[in-house]
N, C-alpha and C positions, 0 to 999 in steps of 0.2 A: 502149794499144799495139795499133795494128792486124796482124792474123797474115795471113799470106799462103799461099796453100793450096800453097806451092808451099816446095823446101828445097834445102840444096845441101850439101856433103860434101867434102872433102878429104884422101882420105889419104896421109898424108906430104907434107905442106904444102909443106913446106921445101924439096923436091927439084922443084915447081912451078913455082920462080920463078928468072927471071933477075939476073943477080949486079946488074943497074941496079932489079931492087925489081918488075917486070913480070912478070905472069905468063905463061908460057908458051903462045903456042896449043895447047888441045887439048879433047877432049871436058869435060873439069874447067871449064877457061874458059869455055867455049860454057855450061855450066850454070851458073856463077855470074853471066854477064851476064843470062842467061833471069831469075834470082832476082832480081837489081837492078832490069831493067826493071818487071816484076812489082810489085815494092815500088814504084816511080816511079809506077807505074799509080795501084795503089790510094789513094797520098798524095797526090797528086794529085785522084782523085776526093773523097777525104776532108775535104780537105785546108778547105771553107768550114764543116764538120761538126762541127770540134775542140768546141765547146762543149756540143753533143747531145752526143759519144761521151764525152767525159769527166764530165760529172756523173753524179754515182753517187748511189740511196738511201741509202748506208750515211751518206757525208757531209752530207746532206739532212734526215736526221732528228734532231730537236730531240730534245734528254734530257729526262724527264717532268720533270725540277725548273726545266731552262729554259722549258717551257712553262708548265708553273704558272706561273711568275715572268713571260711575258709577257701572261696573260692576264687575272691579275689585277691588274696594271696599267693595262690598258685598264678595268677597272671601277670605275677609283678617280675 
């Protein structure tokens, strides 16, 4: 998951929005679209990387008994 150096806050959410589900113009708004854009940004840049950013060591490394078992195979 990509983190964006950027966050956004809402308090009392509720009293935010209009009764058709929109949120209200105000500083709140203006800073959750900042965070959207933001996000659009980086997933976008990221976005042909999915396979660099998600491989992880942990998933990569063989258990000493799988490798045994694939190496002595190869010597048979």
């Amino acid at each position: 998951m990509i983190t964006i150096p950027n966050q956004s806050s809402v308090p009392k959410a509720h009293l935010e929005f209009e009764a058709d589900g929109r949120m209200k113009p105000s500083p709140y708004h203006d800073r959750v679209v900042d965070v959207m854009e933001e996000l659009l940004k980086f997933t976008l840049l990221t976005r042909d990387c999915a396979d660099y950013l998600v491989d992880r060591y942990s998933e990569r490394r063989e258990s000493a008994a799988a490798l045994t078992q694939r190496v002595n195979l190869r010597s048979i």
